[in-house]
N, C-alpha and C positions, 0 to 999 in steps of 0.2 A: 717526513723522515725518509731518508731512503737505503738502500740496503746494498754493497756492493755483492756480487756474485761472478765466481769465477765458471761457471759452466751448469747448463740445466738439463737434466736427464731424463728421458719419456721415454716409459713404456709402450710399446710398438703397440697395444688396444688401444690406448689412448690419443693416439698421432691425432684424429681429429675428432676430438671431443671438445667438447664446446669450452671447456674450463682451460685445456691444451690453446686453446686461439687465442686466448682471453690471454694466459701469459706471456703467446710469444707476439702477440701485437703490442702489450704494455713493456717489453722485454728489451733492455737498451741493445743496440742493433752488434754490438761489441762482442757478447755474452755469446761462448760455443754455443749451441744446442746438439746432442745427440741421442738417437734413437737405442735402444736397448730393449733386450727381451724381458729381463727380470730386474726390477729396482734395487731390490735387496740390494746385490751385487753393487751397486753405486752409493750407497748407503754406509757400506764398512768401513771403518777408519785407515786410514790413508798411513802406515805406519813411518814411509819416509818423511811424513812432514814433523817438526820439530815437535806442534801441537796437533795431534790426529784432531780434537773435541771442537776447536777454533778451525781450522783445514771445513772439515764437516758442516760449518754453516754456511759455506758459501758456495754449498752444492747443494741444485735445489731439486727435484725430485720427484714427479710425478708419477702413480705408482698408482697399484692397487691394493687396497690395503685388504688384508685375508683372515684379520681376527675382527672378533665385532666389535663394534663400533661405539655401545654404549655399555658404557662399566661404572658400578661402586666407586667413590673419590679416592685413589689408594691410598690417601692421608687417612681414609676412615681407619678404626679399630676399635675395638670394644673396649680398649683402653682409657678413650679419648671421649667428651661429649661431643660428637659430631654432628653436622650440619644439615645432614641427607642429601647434600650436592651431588648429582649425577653427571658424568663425562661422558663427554662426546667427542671420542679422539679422531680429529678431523686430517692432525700434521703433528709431527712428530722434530721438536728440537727448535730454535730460537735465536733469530740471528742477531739479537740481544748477547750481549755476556755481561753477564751479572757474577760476583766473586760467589755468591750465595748457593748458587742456581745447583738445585739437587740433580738437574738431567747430565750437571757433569761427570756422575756417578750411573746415574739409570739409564740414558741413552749413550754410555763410553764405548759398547759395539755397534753403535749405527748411528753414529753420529750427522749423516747424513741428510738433511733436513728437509723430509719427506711430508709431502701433500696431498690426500690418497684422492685419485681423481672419481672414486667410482662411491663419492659421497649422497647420492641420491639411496646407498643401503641403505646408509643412516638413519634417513627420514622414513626411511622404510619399519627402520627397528624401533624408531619411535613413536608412531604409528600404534606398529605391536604393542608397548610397551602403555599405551592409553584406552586401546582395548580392553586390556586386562584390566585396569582398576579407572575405568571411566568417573568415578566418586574423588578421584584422588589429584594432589597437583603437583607438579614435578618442577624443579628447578637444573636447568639442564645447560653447562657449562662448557665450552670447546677451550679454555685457556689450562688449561692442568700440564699438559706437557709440550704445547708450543703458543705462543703469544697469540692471541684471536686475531689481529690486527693488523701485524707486522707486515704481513706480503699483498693487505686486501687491494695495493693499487695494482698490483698484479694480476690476482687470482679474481676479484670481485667476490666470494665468495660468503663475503657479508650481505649482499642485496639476494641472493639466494634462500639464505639463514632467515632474511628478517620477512621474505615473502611469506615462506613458510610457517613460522612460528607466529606471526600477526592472525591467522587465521585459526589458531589454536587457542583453547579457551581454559586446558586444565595443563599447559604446561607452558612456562618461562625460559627463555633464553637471555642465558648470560656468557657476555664476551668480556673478556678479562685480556687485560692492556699494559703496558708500559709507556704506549704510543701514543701519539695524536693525529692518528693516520683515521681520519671521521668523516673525508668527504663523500664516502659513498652514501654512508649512511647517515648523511645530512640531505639524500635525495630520496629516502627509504621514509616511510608513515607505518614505525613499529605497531601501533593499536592497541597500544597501555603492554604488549609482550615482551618485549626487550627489553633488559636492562644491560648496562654496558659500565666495570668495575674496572678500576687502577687499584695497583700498589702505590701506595704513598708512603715516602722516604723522607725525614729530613734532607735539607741540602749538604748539608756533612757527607752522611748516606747514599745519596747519589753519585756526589763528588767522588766518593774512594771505591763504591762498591758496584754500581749501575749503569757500567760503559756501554755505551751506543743508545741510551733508552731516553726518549725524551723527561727533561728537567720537569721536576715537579709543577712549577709552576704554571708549564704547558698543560699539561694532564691536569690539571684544574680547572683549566679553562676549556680543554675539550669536553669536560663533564659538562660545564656552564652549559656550554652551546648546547651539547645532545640536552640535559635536562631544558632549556627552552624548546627543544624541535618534538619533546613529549617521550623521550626517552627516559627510564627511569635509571638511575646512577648508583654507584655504590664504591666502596673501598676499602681495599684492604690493607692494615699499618701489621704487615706481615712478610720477613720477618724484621719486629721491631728488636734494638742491637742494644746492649746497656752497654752504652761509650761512659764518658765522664761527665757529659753535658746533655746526656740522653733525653731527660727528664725536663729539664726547658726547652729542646729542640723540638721535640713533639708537642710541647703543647704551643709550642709556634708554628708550627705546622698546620695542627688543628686550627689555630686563630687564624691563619690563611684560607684555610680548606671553605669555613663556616663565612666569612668575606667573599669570597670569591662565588659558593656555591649555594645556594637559597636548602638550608636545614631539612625544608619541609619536602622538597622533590630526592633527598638522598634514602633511600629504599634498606639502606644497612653500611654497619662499619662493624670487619669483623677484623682482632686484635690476635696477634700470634707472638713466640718468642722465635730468634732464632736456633734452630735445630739443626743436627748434622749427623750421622753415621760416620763412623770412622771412615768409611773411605770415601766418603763426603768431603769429609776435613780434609784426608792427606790431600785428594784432590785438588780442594780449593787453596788449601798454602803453597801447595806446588804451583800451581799456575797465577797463583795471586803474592808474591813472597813479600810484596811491598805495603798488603793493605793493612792497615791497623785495624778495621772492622773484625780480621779473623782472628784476633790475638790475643780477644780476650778469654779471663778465666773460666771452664766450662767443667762440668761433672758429667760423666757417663750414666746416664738416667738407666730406670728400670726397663723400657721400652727397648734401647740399644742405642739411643743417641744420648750425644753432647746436648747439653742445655745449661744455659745462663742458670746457678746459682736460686733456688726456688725463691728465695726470699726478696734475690733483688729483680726477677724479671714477677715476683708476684708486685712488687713497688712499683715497678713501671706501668702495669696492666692497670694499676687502681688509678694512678696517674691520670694516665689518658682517660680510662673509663670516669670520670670525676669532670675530665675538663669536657668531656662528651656531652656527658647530663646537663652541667649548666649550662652552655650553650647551644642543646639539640634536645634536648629531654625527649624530644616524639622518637628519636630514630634509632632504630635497633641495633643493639650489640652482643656481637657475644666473638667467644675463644675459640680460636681455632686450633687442633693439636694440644689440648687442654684438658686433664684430668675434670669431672663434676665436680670434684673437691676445689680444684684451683677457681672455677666456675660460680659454684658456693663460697667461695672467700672474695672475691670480686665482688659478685651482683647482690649477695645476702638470699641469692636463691638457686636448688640445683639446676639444671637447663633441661627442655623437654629431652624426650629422647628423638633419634635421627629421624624418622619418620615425619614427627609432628611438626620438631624446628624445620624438615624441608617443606613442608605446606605454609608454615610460617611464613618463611622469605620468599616462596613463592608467591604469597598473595600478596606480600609486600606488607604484610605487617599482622 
């Protein structure tokens, strides 16, 4: 896949940092580059252009990034039985456009699609963060608010990621995709540490809502290949949409997924509904006014989002979770964004709390 780009912008520390060379060597020779003191600055939205949020992804960003680096899932709440998934906010925004996509709301002032070059803190905070609870195992994700994948023929910044996390013993890295951008790390020997996760879409789903992202059916097969090269896999049917055909479409999906991808090497399948905040919503019908995925009927939940109808996205959840069991029984499932209660009506049991479930999927089962 590849990514057009109207102009790249480096922070004058970084002119020659190694990550800096690495993008303007892989960098089509067409593409400005300009030097700047502060990225932020390059980052705001562009108000003359018709779309500032679309404008914004094709400015790319190198920068320093000034807040830390490793945070709580901000999908977590106490609301929710959550996953105890930790972020590792590496890049910020997604040159993917998805009608769905919540950064059209959370990233609307910086839209700018930043890549913080001074990612060795990171690994530094992570580090820290395995000192303190050396007993403990962490499952540690960089896709939460920009695609793990999307610029690695650029950045390389996957063979970094997997040197370091291969040597680590109580914590897992998870790169979360839409892509089939794998060749770097089809030259990388993760050491059972990596596992590398898709969003999986019916074809419907893609069709209307998943522009620029590679078709499902590629992303199955870059699973295949990294689960042969000793990569562990995983995915997400989140957010799943109740169209009209919902409910055969996913479980064709799945009969794809379990075809394509050997049961026994997929690590987790975690199942979500679609969600929105009001200005989520207006967001996405404004710049999507043609999709039928955003149209359908929704209730304003206790939380502060839109959500599908409890009864009929708890029908789709049993659904899939049903078509999972008999064709994968060993592989882990659970809800994402999902009360215990809705959790308890699914699996017939409440889910650990965040803690436990993240050692869970960290150890891979």
């Amino acid at each position: 896949m590849r990514f057009d780009l109207d102009r790249v912008f480096i922070e004058n520390e970084f002119r020659d940092a190694p990550i800096s060379r690495r993008v303007l060597n892989a960098l089509d020779s067409r593409v400005a580059v300009q030097y700047v003191a502060d990225g932020r600055e390059a980052a705001k939205p562009d108000r003359r252009q018709a779309d500032p949020f679309a404008a914004g992804k094709r400015r790319l960003i190198l920068m320093r990034r000034r807040a830390p680096f490793l945070m709580a899932c901000p999908a977590g709440s106490a609301q929710f039985a959550c996953c105890g998934y930790l972020v590792l906010t590496l890049a910020s925004n997604c040159p993917m456009d998805c009608s769905y996509c919540f950064l059209q709301e959370y990233v609307a002032d910086n839209p700018g699609f930043q890549i913080y070059a001074n990612y060795a803190d990171a690994l530094d905070e992570i580090d820290a963060l395995i000192r303190k609870a050396p007993g403990r195992h962490f499952r540690v994700g960089t896709g939460e608010l920009a695609d793990s994948l999307a610029f690695d023929r650029l950045t390389g910044l996957s063979l970094d990621l997997v040197d370091y996390f291969s040597r680590q013993r109580n914590a897992v890295l998870e790169l979360k995709t839409k892509t089939d951008e794998i060749d770097n790390l089809l030259t990388a020997d993760p050491k059972g540490q990596v596992l590398v996760s898709w969003t999986l879409s019916p074809p419907a789903v893609f069709a209307s809502s998943e522009h620029r992202s590679a078709p499902p059916a590629a992303r199955m097969e870059a699973a295949r290949r990294l689960a042969d090269a000793g990569y562990g896999v995983a995915f997400h049917l989140d957010p799943m949409i109740a169209y009209p055909e919902a409910e055969r479409d996913y479980a064709e999906l799945l009969d794809r997924l379990f075809a394509t991808v050997n049961a026994s090497k997929i690590r987790f399948i975690s199942v979500g509904g679609l969600r929105m905040t009001p200005g989520l919503r207006r967001a996405a019908r404004r710049r999507f006014p043609a999709d039928p995925m955003l149209t359908g009927e929704e209730v304003l939940s206790p939380d502060g989002r839109y959500r599908t109808f409890t009864a009929l996205r708890g029908r789709l959840f049993d659904s899939v979770s049903k078509r999972i069991r008999s064709q994968a029984p060993g592989v882990a499932v659970y809800l994402c964004m999902e009360s215990a209660a809705m959790s308890e009506r699914i699996f017939g049991t409440r889910p650990p709390d965040p803690a436990k479930m993240g050692e869970i999927l960290a150890r891979g089962g």
